[in-house]
N, C-alpha and C positions, 0 to 999 in steps of 0.2 A: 927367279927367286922372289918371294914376297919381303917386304922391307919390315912388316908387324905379322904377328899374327890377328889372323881375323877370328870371336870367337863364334863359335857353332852353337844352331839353335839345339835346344832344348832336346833328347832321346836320337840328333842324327847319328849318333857313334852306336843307339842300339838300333837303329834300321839298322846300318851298315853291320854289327855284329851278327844280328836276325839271319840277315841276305849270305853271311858266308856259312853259319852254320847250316840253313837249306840246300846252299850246295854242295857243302860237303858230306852232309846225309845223301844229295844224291849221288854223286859219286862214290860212295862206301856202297851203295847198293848196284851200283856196272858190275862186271863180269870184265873178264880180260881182254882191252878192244886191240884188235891188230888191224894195219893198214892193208888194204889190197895193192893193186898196182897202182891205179892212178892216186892213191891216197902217198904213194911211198914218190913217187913223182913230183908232188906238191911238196911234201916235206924235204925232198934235197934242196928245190928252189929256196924254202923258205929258211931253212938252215943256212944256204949260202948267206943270204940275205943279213942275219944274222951277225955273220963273221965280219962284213964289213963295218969300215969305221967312220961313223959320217963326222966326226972331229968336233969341237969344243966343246960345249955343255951336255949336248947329248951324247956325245961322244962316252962323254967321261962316265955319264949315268950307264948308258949300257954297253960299257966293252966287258966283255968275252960272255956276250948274252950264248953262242950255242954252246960254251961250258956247261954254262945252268940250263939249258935243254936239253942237252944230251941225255942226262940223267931222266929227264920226263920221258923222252922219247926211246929208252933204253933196251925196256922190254919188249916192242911191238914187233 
């Protein structure tokens, strides 16, 4: 946790805006990607990975991170 806020120089909140709409322009222009085999290999590991609980602060920020995956990885 930070104890103040620190203020930000001058247009970083419009890089940061700039950088998310480039990439969600480029993904609006993919096509529908689906896993092969060893792509669906990686993704059980990494889902496992997910469901674990490493306890206290991080904990708390990302429990039940492959809920909110699931859904990304839904359609492939």
């Amino acid at each position: 946790m930070v104890p103040r806020t620190v203020p930000k120089p001058d247009g970083s909140l419009n890089e940061a805006i700039h950088s998310l709409r480039e990439a969600l322009a480029f993904g609006r222009k993919q096509g529908l990607m689906r896993r092969d085999e060893a792509a669906e290999i990686l993704w059980e590991k990494a889902y496992q990975r997910l469901g674990s609980d490493p306890g206290g602060l991080l904990g708390g920020a990302t429990n039940r991170g492959e809920a909110g995956m699931g859904g990304v990885a839904e359609d492939s």
